[in-house]
Backbone as numpy.savetxt, mean C-alpha at the origin, in Angstrom:
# Nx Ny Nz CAx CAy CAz Cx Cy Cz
-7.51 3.47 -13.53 -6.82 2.20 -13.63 -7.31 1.30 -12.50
-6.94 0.08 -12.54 -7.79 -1.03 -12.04 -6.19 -1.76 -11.16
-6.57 -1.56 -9.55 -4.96 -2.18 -8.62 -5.83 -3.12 -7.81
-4.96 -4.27 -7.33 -6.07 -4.72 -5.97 -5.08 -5.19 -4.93
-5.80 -4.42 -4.40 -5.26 -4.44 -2.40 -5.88 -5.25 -1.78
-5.02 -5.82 -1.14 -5.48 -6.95 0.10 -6.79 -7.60 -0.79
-6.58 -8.61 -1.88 -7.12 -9.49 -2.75 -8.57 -8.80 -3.06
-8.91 -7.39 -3.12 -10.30 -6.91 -3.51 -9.74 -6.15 -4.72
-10.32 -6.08 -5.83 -10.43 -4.51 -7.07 -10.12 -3.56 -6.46
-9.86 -2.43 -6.83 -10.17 -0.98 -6.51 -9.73 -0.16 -8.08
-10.50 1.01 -8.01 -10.21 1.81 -9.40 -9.32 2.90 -8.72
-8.41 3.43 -8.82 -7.70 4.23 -8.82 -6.87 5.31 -9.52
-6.75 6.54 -9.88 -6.29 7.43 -10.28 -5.09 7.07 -11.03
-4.83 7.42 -12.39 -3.80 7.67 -13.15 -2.49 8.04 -12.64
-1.51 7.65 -12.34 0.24 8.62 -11.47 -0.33 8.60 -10.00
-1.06 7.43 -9.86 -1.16 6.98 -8.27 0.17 6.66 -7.67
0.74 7.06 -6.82 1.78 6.28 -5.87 0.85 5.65 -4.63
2.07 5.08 -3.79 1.68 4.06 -2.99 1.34 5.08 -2.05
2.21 6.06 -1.45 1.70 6.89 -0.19 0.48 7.70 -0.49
-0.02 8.00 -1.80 -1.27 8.67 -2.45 -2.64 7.55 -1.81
-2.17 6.04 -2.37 -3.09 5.32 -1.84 -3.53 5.58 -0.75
-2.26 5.66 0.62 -2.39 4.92 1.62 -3.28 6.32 2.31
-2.96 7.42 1.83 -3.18 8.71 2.08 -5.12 8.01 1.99
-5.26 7.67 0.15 -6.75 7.46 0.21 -7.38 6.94 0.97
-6.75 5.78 1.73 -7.46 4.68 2.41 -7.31 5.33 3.93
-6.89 6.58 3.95 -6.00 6.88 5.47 -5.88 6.00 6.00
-4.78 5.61 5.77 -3.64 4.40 6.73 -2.55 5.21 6.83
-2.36 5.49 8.09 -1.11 6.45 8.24 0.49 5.25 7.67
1.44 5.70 7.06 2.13 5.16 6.55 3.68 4.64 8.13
3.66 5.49 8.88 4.11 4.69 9.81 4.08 3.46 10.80
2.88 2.88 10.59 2.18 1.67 10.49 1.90 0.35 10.28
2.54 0.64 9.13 1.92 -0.18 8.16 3.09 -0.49 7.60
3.07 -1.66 6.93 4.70 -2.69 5.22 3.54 -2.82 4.05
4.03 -2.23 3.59 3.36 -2.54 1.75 4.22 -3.49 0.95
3.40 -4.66 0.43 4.02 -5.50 -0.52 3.30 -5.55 -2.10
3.79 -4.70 -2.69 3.62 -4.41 -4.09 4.47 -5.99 -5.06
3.35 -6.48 -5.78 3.49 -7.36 -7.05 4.61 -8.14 -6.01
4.53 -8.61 -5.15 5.21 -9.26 -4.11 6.73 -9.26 -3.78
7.00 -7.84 -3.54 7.76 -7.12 -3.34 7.98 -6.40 -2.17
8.56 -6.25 -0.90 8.21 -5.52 0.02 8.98 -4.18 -0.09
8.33 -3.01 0.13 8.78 -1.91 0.11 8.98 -1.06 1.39
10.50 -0.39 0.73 10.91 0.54 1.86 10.34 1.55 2.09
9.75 2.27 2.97 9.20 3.11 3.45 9.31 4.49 3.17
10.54 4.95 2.83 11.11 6.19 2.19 10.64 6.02 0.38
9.93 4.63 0.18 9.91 5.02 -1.17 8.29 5.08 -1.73
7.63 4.98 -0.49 6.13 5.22 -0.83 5.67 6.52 -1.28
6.44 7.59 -1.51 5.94 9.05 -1.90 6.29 8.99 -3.41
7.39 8.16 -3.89 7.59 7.94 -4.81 7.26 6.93 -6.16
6.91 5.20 -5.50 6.92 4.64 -5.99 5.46 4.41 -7.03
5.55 4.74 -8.12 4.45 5.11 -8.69 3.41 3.13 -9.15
1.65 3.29 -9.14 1.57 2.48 -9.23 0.82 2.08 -10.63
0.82 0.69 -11.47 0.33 0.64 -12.29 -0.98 0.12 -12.23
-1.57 -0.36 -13.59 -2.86 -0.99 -14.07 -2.57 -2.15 -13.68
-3.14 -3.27 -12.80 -3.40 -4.66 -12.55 -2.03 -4.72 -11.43
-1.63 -4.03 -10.99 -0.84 -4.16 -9.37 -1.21 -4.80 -8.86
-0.57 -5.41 -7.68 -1.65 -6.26 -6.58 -0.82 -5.72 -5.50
-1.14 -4.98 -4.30 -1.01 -4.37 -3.19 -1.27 -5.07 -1.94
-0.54 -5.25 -1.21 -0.74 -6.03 0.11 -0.57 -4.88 0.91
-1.16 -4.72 1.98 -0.93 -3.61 3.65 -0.69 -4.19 4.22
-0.21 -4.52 5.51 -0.17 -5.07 6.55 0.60 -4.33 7.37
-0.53 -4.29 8.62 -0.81 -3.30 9.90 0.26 -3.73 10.85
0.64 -3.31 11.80 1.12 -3.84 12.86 0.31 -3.51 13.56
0.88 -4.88 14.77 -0.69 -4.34 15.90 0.53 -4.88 17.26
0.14 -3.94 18.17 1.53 -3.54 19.57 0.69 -4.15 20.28
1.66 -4.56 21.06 0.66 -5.45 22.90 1.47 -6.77 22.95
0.91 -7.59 23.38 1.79 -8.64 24.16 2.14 -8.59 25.14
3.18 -10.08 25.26 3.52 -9.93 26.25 3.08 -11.32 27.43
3.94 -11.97 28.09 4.01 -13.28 28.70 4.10 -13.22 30.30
């Protein structure tokens, strides 16, 4: 099946979930907010939330530091 993350294609496996992805891309899932079909998802539900054909997947990283 055909999902796209962060505005690129990708082909991906049939009964993909989101933590399967993130597993593919190793992005450790403590990390990271996933916004599925522009939706933001809870974190407890990435092992579960299964994904379809033409999804559109957003990641977004956090990044620590700062500071004034």
């Amino acid at each position: 099946m055909n999902i796209h993350v962060n505005g690129e294609s990708r082909g991906t496996g049939e009964g993909q979930t989101v933590a399967g992805l993130l597993r593919e891309l190793d992005i450790r899932t403590d990390r990271v907010a996933v916004e599925l079909n522009l939706e933001i998802l809870d974190r407890n539900d990435f092992e579960t939330r299964g994904l379809r054909d033409g999804d559109r997947v957003e990641i977004l990283s956090f990044i620590g530091g700062g500071g004034y």
